[in-house]
C-alpha positions, 0 to 999 in steps of 0.5 A: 350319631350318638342319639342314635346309639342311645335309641339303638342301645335302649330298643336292644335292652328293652328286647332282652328284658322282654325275653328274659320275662318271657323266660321268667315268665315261663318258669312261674307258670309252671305253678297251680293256676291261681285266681287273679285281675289284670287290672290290679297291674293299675294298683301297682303305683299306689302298692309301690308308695304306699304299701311297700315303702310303709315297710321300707321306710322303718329304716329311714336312710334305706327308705330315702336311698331306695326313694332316690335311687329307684326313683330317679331310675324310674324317672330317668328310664320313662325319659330316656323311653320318651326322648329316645326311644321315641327319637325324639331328641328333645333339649329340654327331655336332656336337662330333665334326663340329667335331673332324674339321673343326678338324683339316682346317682346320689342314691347310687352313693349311698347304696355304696356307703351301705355296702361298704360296711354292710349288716350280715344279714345282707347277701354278698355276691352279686348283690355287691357289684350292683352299686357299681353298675347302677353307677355305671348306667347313671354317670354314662347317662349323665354323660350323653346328656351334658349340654355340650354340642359334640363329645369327643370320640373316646368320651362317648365311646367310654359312656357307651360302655358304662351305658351298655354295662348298666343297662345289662344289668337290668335287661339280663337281670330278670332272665338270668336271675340277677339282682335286679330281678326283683325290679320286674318281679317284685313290681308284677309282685304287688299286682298279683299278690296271693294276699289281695287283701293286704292292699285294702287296709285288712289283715289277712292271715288266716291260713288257705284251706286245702281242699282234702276232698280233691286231693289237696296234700299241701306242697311236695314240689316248687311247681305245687306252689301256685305261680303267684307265690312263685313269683313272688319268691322271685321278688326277693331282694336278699335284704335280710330283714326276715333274718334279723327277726326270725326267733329260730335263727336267731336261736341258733335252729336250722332255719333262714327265711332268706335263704329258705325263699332262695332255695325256692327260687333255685329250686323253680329256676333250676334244671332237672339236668343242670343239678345246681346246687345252693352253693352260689347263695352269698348270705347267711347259711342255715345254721348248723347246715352247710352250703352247696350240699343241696339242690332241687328242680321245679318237678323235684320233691323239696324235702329233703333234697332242696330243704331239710325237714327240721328246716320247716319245723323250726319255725313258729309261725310268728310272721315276724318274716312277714311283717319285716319283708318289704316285698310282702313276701308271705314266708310263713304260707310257704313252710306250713304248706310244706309240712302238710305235704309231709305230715298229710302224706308221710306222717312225719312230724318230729318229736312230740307232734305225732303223739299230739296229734293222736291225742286230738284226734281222739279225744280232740283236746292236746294233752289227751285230757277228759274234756269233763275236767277242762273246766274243774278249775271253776267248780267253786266259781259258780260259773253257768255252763251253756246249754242248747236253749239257753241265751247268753251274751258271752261265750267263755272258750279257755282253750287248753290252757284250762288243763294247766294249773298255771294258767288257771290262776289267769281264767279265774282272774278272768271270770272274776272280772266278768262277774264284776262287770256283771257279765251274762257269760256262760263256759262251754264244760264238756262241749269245748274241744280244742280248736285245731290250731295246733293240728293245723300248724303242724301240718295236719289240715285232715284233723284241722278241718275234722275239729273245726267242723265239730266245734261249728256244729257245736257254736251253731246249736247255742245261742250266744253273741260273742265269744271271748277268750284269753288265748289268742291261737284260739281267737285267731282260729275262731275269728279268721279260719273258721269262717272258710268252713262256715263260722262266722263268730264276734270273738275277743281277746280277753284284754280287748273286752275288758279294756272296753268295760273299763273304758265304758266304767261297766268294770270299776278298777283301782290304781295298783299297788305294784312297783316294780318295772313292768313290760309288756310282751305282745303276743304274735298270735295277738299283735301281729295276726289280729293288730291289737296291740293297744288294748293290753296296754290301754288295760295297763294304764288305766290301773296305772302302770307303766309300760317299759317297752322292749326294744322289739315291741308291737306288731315287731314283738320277738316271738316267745317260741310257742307258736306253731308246735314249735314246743312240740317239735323241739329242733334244737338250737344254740339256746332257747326262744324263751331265754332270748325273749326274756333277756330282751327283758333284762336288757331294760331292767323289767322286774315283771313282765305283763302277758296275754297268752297261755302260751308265752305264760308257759315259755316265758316261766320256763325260763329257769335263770334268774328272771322277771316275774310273768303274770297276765293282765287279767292277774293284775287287773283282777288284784286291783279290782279286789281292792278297789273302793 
């Protein structure tokens, strides 16, 4: 008789999952129709182990708990499908059952422990009773499956119950929009990811190019997302890994990623009659803005109903929320399709970001310079400038820092080495506009594309085989998003090429003279958008300075505040990016900190407290070069 109640109890769970996929189902196809392969749901198993858990298992005792809880669910689930569902019955089925499940109920326990005293970053609510029904499913499991030949009555009517309870969990969970939600839509995540490339070892984080002839205008409304991002929001598991990174959040400015992806899925799943608000959401507000005041509906606009405006422009783009995510939730592709529908349609960027913008379209350099003076920094440095017709290996783009007097101490620094290395290196003078990237962070794809354009005919008309340049937002917009519009360039970042001509011996250095303790802080548009991390640091070492890292360091760098128009924009928090970022220098006792972009350069300066000094690697490498024998 039991068995049969444990078929009868399995077959009615498995119903109600597949229903409340359907349902779900449902919702995610109300989303813009997006390219992808059935076959990826093959891919899923290695996607699990391989991809995911790289990124849980930064945090050894979660990435073991999850490895024993979700594994012995797993496992015990396909046994139970097989001996029960099957009807088979089989004796050995129990005792491998029994396994599975005192697997699962170890990492039940420590699922237990961690809530117990939980970090804040993860959401309460009904997050909280998941490691009761989680035990409740196994001990109910372990229960029927004892090698007993009879359990009395009120035994197996009370691990019927705990069955029943554990079961709902998982088979309401997906249409109810539960916590095990994520098992099913995290899983159909993996497969049909927006970022396919992700899985093949490359970095994908060139932004999606709209399609302007054909009135693309970015994301006003959640059924304006495509329905693989959709889902994907779905695949949230609250753990508030982005949280802990964000830089905005942690200055106090008005974004959560966590909660920014929940009000997503309330929008996607809500019902334009019901008018649920985001009072249920049981982790970490916004700051500054109270919950349960707003609401939203998938044919609804976003903003401001669902999401306030200075919500989306606190961000930097750092992708810090991205590389945290265990479920590869791509956080950064959702604000900046956001704000193009409000910039493209409203023009409603804040602060300083119309004027910038203005500037760019008209003399396409940011601060509304004269391209002529975009190079006067290296009038004295007899540098050529390049011409059509006039062959060189090295392009030098210097970006817009070139107009500000600091860092032209860097792009002096620069060219020096390169004469050094007898370089063939050519500047662009007057023929350099400003790449786009800002334009496009803030939302403006019109004048991304306009600019971008422009800048091929330009790469096109000379001859050249590779580009270098010491800002990384012009590398990032040079090497991965020109290529959608036709450009396809070799392009370095500065520390890159000149690790390789030190390596090479072409670049002859001494060992400095510098004592004081030294950091490197990574730049994201460097680290985390295009992976080099070890180039700067390999620079560092070979004139024979020490690194002291920060305890945020690498591809997990806390963001300088710089990126995205964030200066531009200027939402105002409790303090700023910058001061967070070099109070993690403090933290280690740094006298100096080594940089590689004209953008940390400048925020990181600003910060006026008593501070480490800022200098970038070509600085520091160029004055070992002057006094090497």
């Amino acid at each position: 008789m039991m068995n049969y109640s444990i078929t009868a109890l399995f077959w009615l769970a498995t119903a109600t999952l597949l229903l409340g996929l359907w349902k779900r189902t449902k919702l995610w196809r109300a989303g813009q129709p997006a390219e992808f392969a059935w076959l990826n749901l093959l891919a899923i198993p290695k996607r699990y182990f391989v991809d995911l858990h790289h990124v849980v298992a930064r945090e050894p005792f979660i990435a073991r708990t999850h490895v024993a809880t979700a594994g012995g669910a797993v496992a015990a689930l396909g046994l139970v499908a097989i001996n029960y569902g099957l009807m088979l019955y089989c004796a050995a089925l129990n005792w491998a059952i029994l396994a599975a499940t005192a697997i699962m109920l170890i990492g039940v326990f420590f699922v237990w422990l961690r809530r117990r005293n939980a970090p804040a970053r993860l959401s309460r609510g009904a997050w909280s009773r998941l490691p009761y029904s989680l035990a409740a499913f196994a001990l109910g499991l372990l229960i029927v499956n004892l090698p007993v030949t009879v359990l009395s009555a009120g035994v197996a009517v009370f691990a019927l119950l705990l069955l029943l309870v554990g079961s709902a969990e998982l088979a309401l969970g997906i249409g109810l929009g539960g916590p095990m939600k994520h098992a099913i839509a995290g899983l159909l995540h993996l497969a049909f990811h927006p970022r396919q490339e992700r899985f093949s070892g490359k970095l994908s984080t060139a932004l999606m190019t709209l399609d302007l002839t054909n009135q693309e205008y970015g994301i006003n409304k959640p059924s304006d997302f495509k329905w693989n991002q959709l889902l994907g929001f779905d695949a949230c598991v609250q753990c508030g890994k982005c949280e802990a990174a964000c830089p905005a959040f942690a200055a106090g400015q008005p974004l959560n990623p966590k909660k920014l992806i929940q009000d997503l899925v309330l929008g996607l799943s809500n019902d334009e009659k019901s008018g649920k608000t985001d009072a249920n959401f049981a982790g970490s507000p916004y700051p500054g803005l109270p919950i349960g005041e707003h609401s939203g509906s998938m044919h609804a606009p976003i903003v401001p109903s669902l999401i306030e405006a200075e919500t989306l422009w606190s961000c930097t783009t750092c992708r810090a929320c991205v590389q945290e995510c265990p479920m590869l939730i791509e956080h950064v592709d959702a604000i900046v399709g956001l704000r193009r529908n409000l910039t493209l349609t409203q023009g409603a960027a804040p602060g300083k970001a119309p004027q910038t913008l203005e500037n760019l379209r008209q003399t396409a350099t940011v601060g509304g310079y004269d391209r002529n003076a975009r190079y006067h920094w290296a009038v004295d440095l007899d540098v050529k400038t390049i011409q059509p017709n006039m062959p060189v290996d090295l392009l030098l783009v210097a970006g817009e820092g070139a107009f500000d007097m600091r860092y032209q101490r860097t792009l002096r620094a620069l060219v020096k080495l390169l004469k050094a290395a007898k370089m063939d290196f050519a500047v662009m003078g007057a023929l350099e506009r400003d790449t786009g990237d800002t334009a496009r962070r803030l939302g403006d794809e019109a004048t991304f594309q306009s600019l971008a354009k422009q800048n091929i005919d330009t790469f096109n008309s000379l001859t050249f085989k590779r580009i270098v340049t010491a800002d990384p937002h012009v590398m990032h917009s040079l090497k991965n998003e020109y290529p959608a519009l036709g450009g396809n360039y070799e392009v370095l970042h500065h520390t890159t090429l000149l690790a390789q001509l030190a390596s090479s011996g072409q670049l002859k250095l001494g060992k400095s003279a510098e004592t004081r303790k030294l950091t490197y802080h990574d730049p994201c548009y460097l680290g985390r958008y295009n992976g080099e991390t070890d180039a700067p640091r390999d620079l560092l070492k070979a004139i024979g300075l020490q690194v002291n890292e920060m305890e945020r360091s690498g591809l997990r760098g806390r963001c300088c505040g710089g990126g995205g128009g964030a200066p531009l924009t200027d939402i105002p928090g409790k303090q700023r990016i910058p001061d967070i970022r070099i109070q993690d220098a403090r933290n280690i006792g740094a006298e100096l900190v080594a940089v590689g972009c004209p953008q940390c350069t400048s925020m990181l300066e600003g910060v006026v407290r008593n501070r480490p000094d800022v200098l970038d690697i070509a600085e520091l490498v160029a004055s070992v070069m002057e006094h090497a024998s």
